[in-house]
N, C-alpha and C positions, 0 to 999 in steps of 0.2 A: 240158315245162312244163304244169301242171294249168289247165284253162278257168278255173275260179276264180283264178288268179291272175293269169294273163293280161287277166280282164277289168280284177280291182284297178289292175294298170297301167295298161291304157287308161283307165279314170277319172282313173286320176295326171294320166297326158299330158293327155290333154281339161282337167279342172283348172288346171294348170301354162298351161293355152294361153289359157283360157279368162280365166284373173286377167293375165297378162300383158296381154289384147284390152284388159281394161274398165282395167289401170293406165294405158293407153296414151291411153285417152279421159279418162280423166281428167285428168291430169299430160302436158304433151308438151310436149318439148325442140323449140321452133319456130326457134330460130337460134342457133348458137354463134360467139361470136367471136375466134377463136383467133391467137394473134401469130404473127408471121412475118417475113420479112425486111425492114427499116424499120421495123419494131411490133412491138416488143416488147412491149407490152401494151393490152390495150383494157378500159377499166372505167365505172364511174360514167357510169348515164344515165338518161333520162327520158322518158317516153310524152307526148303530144299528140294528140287527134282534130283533124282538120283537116274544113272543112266542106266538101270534097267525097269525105268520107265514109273517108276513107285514116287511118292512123297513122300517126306519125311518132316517130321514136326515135333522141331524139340523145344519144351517149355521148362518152366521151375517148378520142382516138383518138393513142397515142403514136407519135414518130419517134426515127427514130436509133436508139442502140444501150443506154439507159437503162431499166429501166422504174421506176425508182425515182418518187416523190412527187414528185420535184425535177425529175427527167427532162422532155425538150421535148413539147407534146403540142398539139393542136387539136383543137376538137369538128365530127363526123362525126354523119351522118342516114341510117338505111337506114327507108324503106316498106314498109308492109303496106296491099292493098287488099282483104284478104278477113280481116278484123278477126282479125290476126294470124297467121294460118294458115301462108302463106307473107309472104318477105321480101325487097327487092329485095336484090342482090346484090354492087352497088355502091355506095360511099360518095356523098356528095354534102358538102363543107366547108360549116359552117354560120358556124364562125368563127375564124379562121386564127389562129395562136398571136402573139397579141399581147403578152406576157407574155415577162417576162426568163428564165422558168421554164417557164412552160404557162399554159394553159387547163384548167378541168377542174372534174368535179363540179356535171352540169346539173341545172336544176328549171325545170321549164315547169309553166305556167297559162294558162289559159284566160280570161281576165280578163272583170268583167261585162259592162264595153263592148265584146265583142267581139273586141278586141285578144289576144292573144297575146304573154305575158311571158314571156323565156328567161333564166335566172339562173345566171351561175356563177361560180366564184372565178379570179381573176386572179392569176397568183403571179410576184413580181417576183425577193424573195430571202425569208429564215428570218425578216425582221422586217416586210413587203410583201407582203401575202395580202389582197383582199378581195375580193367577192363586187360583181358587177356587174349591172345592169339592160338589156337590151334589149328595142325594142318591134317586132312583126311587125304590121303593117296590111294586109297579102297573104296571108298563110295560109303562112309560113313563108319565101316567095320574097325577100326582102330584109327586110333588120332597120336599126332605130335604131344609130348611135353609142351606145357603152357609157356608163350614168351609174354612179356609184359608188351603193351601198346603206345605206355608213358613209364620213361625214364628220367626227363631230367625236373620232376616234380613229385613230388609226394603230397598224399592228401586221398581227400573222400571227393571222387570223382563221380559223378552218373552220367552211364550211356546206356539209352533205353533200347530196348528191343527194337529189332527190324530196322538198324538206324545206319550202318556201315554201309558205304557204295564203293565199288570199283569205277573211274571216269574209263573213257575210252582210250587214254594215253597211258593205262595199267595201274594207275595212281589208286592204293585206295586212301580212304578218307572219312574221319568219323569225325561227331559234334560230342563235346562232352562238357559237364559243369562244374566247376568245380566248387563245394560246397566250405568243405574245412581243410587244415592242410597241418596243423600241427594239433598235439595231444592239450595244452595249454590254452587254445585257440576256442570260443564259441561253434557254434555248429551254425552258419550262416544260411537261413533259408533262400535266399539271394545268391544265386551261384553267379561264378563268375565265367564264362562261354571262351571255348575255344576249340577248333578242330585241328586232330592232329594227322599227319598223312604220311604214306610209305611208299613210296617208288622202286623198292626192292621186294614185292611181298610180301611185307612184311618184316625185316628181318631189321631194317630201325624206320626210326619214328622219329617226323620231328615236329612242331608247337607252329601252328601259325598264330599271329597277334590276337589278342584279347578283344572281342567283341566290344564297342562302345556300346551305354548305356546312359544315353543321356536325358534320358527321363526318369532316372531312378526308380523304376519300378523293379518287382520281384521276375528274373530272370529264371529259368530251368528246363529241361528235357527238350534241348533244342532237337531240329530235326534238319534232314536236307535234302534238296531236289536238283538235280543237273537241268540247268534251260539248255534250250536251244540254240541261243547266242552265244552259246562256250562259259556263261555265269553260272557260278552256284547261288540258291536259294537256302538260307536259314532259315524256318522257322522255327517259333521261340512261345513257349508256357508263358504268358504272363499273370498279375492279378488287375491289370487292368483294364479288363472286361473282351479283350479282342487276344489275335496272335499278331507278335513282332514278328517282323524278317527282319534281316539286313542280307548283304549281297555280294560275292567276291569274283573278280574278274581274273585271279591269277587262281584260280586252282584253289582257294581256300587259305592261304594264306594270310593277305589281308584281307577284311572287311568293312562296308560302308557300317558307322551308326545304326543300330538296330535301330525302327520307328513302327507305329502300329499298322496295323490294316483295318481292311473291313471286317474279317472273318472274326465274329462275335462268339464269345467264349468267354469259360470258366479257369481258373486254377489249374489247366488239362492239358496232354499232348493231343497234336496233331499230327497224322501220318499223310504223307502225301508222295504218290508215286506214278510213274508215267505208265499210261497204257499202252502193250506195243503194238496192238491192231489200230489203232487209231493215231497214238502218238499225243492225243490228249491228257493232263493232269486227272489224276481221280485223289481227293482229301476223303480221309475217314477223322470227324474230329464231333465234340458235343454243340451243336448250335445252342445252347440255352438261350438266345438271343438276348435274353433283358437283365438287370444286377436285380431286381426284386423278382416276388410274386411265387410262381409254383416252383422253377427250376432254380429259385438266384443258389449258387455257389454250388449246385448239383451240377455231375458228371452226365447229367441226360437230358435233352435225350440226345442220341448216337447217331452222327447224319454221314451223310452221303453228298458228294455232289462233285462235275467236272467243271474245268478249266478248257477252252478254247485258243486261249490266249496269254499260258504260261506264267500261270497266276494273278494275273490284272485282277480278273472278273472270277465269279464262281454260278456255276446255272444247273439246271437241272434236278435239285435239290431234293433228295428225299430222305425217310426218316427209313432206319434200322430197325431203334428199340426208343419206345417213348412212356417206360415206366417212370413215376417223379420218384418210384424208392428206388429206382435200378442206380446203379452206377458202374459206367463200360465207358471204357478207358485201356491204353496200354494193346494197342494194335498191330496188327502184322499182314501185310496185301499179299498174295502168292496170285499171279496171273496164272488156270490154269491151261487154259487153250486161248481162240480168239475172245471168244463167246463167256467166259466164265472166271469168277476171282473165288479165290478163299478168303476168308479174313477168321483172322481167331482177334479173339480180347478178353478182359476181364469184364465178365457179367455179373454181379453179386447185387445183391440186394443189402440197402442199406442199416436198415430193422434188424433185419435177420442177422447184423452181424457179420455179412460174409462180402461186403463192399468189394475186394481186393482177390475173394477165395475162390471165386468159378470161373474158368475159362472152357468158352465158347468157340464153337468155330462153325461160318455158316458159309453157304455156297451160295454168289450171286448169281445172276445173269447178267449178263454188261447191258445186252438190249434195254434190258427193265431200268439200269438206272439212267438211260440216255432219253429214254419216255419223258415226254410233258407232261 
């Protein structure tokens, strides 16, 4: 073999070693949650700093032998005391399946008095879904009796993980869909959008207007973001190929007409959350860009990318996970310093059966996704 070529390879290798080092400090897979016997899958959950210093990460943690939507589940806590590094290795019940169905589908906050809100949906049957309120006074170590979040409707409601905001006027504030509402009733895949809001902590709740829809597409798993300008941002699952917003100037109350954007998508949520070292938007959502070919109506691949300008535009753009049988969806952002995000989601493979069953959690670098 010629010196000259010889070296070319060892630059490969060096190379080849070298971008593997720096993807690794970049992106790093810090805990997977893989089902097993009794668990058949673990999904949907959400980050908490706790003030002595630790994280806390509570997900749906199924039993028995379902892993379906319907399937039995309770939500589980694992820790991090080296701001997500590593993770404890054993579960700890946060709240034992109370539910004709499950538990499942958390959001914690960090609330301004201190308190700690833990939010998630109660699922009784296809017409008895709604989203519950607990209060932690100890830093996670006991919680409140559950209050309901929607009183003056009944029905199969979905509010996705990591989806609840507190505004800076103490207001908090969630999106939710409403799918079916009596036993009689179809099970409508077409939810119908509304966010409902509490100005007392919680302690009631009232319905802002129904989201218009006038493009008649398949509406679900809205999300939302606080701008700048004092408006909230919905964004909205749709099936036709992009994500909706629509936009409310009173706190969430009303809303303009959902209409599309650019940001090119599947049947999938989008998470999108502001960064507080920069103040920039960061989306975690599937770009599949195109309705045919390798990705049409897959959940992958899992991108990345910021906003400058309060969701106009979207730049920076890169990929997470770019398996065509992966399927990651069902997000949760944990900023954990300047410098570093967590994100957990459902990683499963689709072959395998376990689309919905493994949740991942990996550590960014901010630097790396701000790279050209």
């Amino acid at each position: 073999m010629k010196t000259s070529y010889k070296i070319l390879l060892l630059f490969l290798f060096i190379g080849f070693h070298l971008l593997e080092e720096v993807s690794g400090q970049n992106i790093k897979t810090v805990l997977q949650l893989d089902p097993g016997e009794n668990n058949p899958r673990n999904s949907e959950g959400d980050f908490i700093r706790l003030k002595d210093g630790r994280i806390m990460f509570i997900y749906t943690h199924f039993t028995g032998s379902s892993s379906s939507d319907f399937g039995s589940a309770h939500l589980a806590a694992r820790f991090s005391r080296d701001n997500g590094q590593t993770w404890t290795d054993q579960d700890k019940v946060i709240v034992p399946n109370d539910g004709k169905m499950n538990v499942m589908s958390v959001s914690l906050l960090r609330l301004q008095n201190g308190d700690i809100a833990l939010f998630y949906a109660r699922k009784n049957s296809l017409s008895d879904c709604i989203p519950l309120m607990r209060i932690s006074k100890d830093e996670g170590e006991t919680w409140s009796e559950p209050s309901p979040c929607i009183t003056d409707r009944e029905g199969y409601f979905v509010l996705n993980n990591n989806r609840v905001l507190q505004l800076d006027n103490g207001r908090l504030i969630m999106p939710v869909a409403l799918h079916r509402t009596s036993e009689g009733e179809d099970f409508n895949n077409n939810g119908r959008l509304f966010t409902y809001f509490s100005d007392d902590n919680g302690a009631t709740w009232k319905s802002g207007r129904e989201v218009k829809n006038p493009k008649k597409v398949i509406f679900q798993e809205p999300g939302l973001i606080a701008l700048k300008n004092g408006k909230l941002m919905m964004i909205i699952r749709t099936d036709d190929g992009v994500q909706y917003a629509a936009f409310s100037k009173d706190l969430g109350e009303k809303w303009t007409p959902a209409k599309p954007t650019k940001i090119a998508s599947p049947l999938s949520p989008a998470t999108i959350a502001r960064i507080p070292s920069t103040g920039d938007l960061i989306m975690v959502w599937n770009n599949n860009g195109v309705k045919e070919g390798l990705y049409k109506g897959k959940r992958t691949p899992l991108n990345v990318a910021i906003s400058k300008d309060e969701g106009k535009t979207w730049e920076k753009e890169k990929v997470l996970e770019d398996d065509p049988d992966g399927w990651y969806c069902y997000t949760a952002i944990h900023f954990v310093n300047e410098d570093q995000m967590l994100l957990s989601y459902c990683a499963g493979n689709r072959p395998a059966g376990t689309g919905l069953s493994v949740t991942r959690l990996k550590l960014l670098n901010l630097g790396w996704v701000y790279e050209d």
